[in-house]
C-alpha positions as a Markdown table, in Angstrom:
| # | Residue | x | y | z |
|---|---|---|---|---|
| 1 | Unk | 3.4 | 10.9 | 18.7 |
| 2 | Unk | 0.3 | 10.9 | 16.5 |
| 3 | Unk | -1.8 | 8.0 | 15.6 |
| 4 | Unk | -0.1 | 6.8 | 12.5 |
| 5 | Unk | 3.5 | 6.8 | 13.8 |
| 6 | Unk | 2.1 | 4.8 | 17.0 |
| 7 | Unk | 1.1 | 2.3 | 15.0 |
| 8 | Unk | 4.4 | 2.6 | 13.3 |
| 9 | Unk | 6.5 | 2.0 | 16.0 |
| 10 | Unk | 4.3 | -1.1 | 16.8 |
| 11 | Unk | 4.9 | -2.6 | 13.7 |
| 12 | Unk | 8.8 | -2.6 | 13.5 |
| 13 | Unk | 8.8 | -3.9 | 16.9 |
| 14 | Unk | 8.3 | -7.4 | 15.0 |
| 15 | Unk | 11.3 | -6.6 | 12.4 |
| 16 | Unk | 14.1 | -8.8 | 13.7 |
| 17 | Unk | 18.0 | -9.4 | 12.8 |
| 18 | Unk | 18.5 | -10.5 | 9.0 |
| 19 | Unk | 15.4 | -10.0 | 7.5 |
| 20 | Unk | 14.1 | -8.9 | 4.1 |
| 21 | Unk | 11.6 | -5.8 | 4.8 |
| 22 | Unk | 9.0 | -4.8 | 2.0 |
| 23 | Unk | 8.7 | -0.8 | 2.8 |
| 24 | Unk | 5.6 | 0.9 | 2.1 |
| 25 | Unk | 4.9 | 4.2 | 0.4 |
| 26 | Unk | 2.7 | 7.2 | 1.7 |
| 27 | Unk | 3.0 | 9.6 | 5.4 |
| 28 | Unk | 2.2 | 6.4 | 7.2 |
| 29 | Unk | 5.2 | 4.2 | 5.9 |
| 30 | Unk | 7.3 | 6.8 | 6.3 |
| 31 | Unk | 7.1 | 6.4 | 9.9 |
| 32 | Unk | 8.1 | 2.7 | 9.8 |
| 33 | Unk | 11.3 | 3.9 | 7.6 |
| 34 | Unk | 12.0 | 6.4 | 10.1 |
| 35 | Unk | 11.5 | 4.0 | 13.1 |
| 36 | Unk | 13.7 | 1.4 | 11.6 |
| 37 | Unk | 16.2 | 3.9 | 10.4 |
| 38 | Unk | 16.6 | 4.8 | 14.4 |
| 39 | Unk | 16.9 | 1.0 | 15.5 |
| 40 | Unk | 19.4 | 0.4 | 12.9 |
| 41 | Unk | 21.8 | 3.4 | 14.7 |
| 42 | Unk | 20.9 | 2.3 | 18.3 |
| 43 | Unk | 20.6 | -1.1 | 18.1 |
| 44 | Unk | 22.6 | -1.8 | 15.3 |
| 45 | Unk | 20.0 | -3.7 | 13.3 |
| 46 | Unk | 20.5 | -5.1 | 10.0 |
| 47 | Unk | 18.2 | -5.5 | 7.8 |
| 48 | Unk | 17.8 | -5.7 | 3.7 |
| 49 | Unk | 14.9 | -3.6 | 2.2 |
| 50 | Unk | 12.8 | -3.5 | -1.1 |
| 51 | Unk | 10.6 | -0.2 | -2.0 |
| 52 | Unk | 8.0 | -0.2 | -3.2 |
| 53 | Unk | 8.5 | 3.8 | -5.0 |
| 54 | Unk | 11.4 | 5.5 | -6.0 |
| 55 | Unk | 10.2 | 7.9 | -3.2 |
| 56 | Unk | 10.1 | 5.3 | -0.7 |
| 57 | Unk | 13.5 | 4.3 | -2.0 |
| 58 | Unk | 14.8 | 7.6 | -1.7 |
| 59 | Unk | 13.5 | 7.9 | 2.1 |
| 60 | Unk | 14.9 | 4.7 | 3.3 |
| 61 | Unk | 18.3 | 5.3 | 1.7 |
| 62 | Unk | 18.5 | 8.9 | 3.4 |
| 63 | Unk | 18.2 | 6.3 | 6.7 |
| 64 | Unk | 20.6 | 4.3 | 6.2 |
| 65 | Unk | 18.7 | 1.6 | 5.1 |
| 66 | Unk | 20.2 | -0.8 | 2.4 |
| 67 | Unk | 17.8 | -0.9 | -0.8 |
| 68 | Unk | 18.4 | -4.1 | -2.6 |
| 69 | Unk | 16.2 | -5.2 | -6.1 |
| 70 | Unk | 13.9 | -8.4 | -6.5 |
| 71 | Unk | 16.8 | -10.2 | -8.0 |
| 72 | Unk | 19.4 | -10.0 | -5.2 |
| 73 | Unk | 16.8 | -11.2 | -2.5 |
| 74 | Unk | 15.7 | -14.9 | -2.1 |
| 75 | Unk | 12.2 | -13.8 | -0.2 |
| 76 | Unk | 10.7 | -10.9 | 1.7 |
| 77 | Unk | 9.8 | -11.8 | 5.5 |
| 78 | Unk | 8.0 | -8.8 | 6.2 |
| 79 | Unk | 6.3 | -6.2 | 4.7 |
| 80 | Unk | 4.4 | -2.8 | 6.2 |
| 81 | Unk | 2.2 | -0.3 | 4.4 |
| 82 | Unk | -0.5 | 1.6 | 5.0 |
| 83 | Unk | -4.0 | 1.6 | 3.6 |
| 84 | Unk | -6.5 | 3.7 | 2.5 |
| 85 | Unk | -9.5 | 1.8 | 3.9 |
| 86 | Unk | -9.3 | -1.3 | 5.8 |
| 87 | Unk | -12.4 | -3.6 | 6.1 |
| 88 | Unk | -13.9 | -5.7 | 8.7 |
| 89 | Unk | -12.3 | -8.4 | 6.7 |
| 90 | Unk | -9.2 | -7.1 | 7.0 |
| 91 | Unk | -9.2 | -6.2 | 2.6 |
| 92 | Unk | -7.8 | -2.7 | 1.9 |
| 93 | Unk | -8.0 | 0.0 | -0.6 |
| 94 | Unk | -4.4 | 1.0 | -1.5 |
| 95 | Unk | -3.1 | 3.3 | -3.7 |
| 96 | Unk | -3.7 | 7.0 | -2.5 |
| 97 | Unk | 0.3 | 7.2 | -2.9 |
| 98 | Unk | 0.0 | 6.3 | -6.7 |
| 99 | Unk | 2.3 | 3.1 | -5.8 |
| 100 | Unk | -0.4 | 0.3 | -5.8 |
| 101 | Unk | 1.2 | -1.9 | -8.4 |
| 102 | Unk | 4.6 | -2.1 | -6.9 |
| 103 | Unk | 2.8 | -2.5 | -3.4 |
| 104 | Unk | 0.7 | -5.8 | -4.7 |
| 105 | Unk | 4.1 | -7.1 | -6.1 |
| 106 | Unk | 6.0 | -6.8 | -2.8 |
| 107 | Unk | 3.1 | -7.5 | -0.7 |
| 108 | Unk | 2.3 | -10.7 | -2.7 |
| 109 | Unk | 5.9 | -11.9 | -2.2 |
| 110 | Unk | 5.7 | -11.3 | 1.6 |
| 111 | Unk | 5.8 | -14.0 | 4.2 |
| 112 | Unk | 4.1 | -11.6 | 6.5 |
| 113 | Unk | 2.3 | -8.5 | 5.3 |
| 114 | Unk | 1.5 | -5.6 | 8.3 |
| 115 | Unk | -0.5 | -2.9 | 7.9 |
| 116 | Unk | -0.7 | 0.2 | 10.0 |
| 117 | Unk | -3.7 | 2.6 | 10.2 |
| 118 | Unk | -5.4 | 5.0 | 12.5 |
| 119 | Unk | -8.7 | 4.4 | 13.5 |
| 120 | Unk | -10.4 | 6.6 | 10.9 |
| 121 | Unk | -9.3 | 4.3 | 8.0 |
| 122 | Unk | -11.3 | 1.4 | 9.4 |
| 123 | Unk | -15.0 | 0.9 | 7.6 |
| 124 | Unk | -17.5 | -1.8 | 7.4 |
| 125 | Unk | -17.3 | -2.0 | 3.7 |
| 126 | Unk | -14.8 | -0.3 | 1.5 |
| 127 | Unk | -15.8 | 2.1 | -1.2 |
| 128 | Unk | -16.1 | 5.8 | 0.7 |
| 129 | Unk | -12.2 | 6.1 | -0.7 |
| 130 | Unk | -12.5 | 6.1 | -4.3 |
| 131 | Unk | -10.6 | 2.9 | -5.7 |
| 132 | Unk | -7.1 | 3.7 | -7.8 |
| 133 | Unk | -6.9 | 1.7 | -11.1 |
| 134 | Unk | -3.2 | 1.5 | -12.4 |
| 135 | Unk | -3.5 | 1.4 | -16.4 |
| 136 | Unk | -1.6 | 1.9 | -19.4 |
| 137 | Unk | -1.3 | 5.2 | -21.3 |
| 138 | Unk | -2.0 | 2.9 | -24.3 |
| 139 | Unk | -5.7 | 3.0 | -25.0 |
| 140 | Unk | -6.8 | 4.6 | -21.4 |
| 141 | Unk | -9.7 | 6.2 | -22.8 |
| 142 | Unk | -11.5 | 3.2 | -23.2 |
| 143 | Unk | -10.2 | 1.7 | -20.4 |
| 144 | Unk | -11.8 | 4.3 | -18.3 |
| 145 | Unk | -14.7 | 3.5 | -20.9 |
| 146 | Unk | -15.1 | 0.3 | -19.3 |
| 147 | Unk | -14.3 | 0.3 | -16.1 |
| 148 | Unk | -17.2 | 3.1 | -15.9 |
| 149 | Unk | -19.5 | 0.1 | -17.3 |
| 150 | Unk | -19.0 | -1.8 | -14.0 |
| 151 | Unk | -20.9 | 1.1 | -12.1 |
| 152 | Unk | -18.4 | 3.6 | -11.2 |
| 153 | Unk | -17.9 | 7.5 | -11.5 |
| 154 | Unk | -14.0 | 7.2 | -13.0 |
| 155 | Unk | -11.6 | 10.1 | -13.4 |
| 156 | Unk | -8.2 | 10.2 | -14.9 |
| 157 | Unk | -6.0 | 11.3 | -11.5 |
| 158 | Unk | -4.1 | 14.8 | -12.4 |
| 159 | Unk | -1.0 | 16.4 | -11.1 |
| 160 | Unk | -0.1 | 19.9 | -11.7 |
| 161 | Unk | -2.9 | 20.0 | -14.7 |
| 162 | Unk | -1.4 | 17.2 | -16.4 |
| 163 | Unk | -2.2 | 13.0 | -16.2 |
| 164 | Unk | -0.2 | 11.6 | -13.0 |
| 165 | Unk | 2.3 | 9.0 | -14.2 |
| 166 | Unk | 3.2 | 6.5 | -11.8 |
| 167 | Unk | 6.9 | 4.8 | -11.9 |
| 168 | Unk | 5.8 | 2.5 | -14.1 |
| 169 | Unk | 5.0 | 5.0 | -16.1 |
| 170 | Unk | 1.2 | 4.2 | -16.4 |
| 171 | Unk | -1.8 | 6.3 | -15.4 |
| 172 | Unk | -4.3 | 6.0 | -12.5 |
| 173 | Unk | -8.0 | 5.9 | -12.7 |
| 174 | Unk | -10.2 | 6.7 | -9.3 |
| 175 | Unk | -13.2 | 4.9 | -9.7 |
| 176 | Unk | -16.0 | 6.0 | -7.1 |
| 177 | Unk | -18.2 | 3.1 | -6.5 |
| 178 | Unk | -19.8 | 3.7 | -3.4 |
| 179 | Unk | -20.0 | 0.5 | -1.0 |
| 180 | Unk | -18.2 | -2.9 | -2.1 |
| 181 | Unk | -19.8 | -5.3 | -0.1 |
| 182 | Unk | -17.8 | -8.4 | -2.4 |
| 183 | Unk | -14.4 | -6.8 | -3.1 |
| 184 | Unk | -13.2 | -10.3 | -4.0 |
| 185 | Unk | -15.4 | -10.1 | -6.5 |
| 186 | Unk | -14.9 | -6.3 | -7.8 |
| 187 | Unk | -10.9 | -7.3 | -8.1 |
| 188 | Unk | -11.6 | -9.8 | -10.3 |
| 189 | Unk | -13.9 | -7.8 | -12.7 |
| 190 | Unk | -11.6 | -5.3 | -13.1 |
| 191 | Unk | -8.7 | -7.1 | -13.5 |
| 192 | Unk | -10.1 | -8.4 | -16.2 |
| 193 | Unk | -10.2 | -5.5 | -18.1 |
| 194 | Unk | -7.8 | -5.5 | -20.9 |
| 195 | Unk | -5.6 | -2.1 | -20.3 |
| 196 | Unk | -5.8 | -2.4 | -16.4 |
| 197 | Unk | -2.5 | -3.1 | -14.8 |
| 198 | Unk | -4.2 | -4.0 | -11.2 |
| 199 | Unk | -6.2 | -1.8 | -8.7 |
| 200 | Unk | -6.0 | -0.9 | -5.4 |
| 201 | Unk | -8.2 | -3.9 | -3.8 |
| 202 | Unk | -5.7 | -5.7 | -1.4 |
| 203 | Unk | -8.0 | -8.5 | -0.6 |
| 204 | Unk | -7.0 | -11.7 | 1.7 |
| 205 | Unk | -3.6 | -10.4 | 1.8 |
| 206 | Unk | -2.9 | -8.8 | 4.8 |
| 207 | Unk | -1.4 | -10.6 | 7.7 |
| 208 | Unk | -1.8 | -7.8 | 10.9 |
| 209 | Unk | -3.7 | -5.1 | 10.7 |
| 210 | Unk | -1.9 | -2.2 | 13.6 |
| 211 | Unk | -4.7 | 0.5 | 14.6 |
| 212 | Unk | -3.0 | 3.6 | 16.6 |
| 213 | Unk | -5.2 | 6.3 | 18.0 |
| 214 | Unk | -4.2 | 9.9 | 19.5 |
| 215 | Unk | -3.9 | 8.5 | 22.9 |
| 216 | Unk | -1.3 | 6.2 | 22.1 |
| 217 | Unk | -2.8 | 3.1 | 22.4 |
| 218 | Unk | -2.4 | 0.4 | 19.3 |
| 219 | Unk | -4.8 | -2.6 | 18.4 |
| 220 | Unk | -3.9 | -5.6 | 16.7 |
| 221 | Unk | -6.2 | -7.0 | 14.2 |
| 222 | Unk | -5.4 | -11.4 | 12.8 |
| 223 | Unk | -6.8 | -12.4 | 9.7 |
């Protein structure tokens, strides 16, 4: 069992009977779909989900876990994700996956939001993982204009030689700042950029914070 799915495991141990679960996208969510998926067949746990990715989706249906939308559920008790980076503060940058957007939507309507990492994901400040920046097609090339004006290196991200489009069918800008030592802060500056959807800063949102390592031990970090 490596780190991730350690961590994993840990997590769904605090899914219980009846609840609304926000499911993550990326390898380390898909341990958590997996894990539930198995506790659902042995234990006969029932549970409602909400993806955040048509992948994700896709994954928890081939489960056996029941997908529902935003308007069939009244709230979502628990969500878990990964991260890219996790802080001493416990803020994250999300969005390696490409799902950022739909992650901030479900994590924001979360009672509870869990995130499992391995050990190498934690850092003192955020920044070695160059932040995603969901915008729209329309314009994008000044959009990257400006979010290059806060102090970045930016990039259009790429698939297969052509502009990865996310399922909202917008684009995604890395920006490579280096250390954030206020993230609260950076979020806010770029949000405010007319032709940004949101970015990848998760800041003050996250509820646990599961570490696994290799020797498959887990640490649980409050906020």
């Amino acid at each position: 069992m490596n780190a991730k799915q350690v961590a994993a495991t840990k997590a769904i141990s605090f899914i219980q009977n009846g609840m609304t679960v926000g499911l993550g996208t990326g390898t380390t969510a898909y341990w958590a779909i997996e894990g539930i998926g198995h506790r659902i067949h042995a234990e006969g746990l029932e549970i409602k989900a909400i993806a955040t990715s048509k992948r994700t989706e896709a994954q928890a249906l081939s489960f056996g876990i029941p997908v529902l939308s935003f308007a069939e559920i009244n709230q979502i008790d628990i969500t878990i994700d990964g991260a890219d980076e996790a802080d001493d503060d416990l803020n994250l940058i999300k969005g390696g996956g490409g799902a950022l957007l739909r992650e901030k939507i479900v994590a924001s309507n979360s009672k509870e939001l869990i995130i499992i990492v391995d050990d190498s994901k934690l850092v003192h400040y955020l920044g070695k993982f160059p932040l995603p920046v969901e915008v729209f097609v329309f314009g994008w090339e000044k959009t990257i204009q400006k979010l290059q004006d806060l102090g970045c290196t930016a990039s259009l991200r790429m698939e297969n030689n052509q502009a990865y489009v996310t399922d909202n069918n917008n684009y995604i800008i890395d920006c490579s700042f280096g250390e954030i030592q206020d993230p609260v802060s950076m979020h806010d500056r770029i949000n405010s950029i007319t032709g940004v959807a949101d970015n990848g800063l998760f800041v003050r949102m996250v509820s646990k914070l599961i570490v696994g390592d290799e020797n498959g031990n887990t640490r649980i970090f409050k906020k």
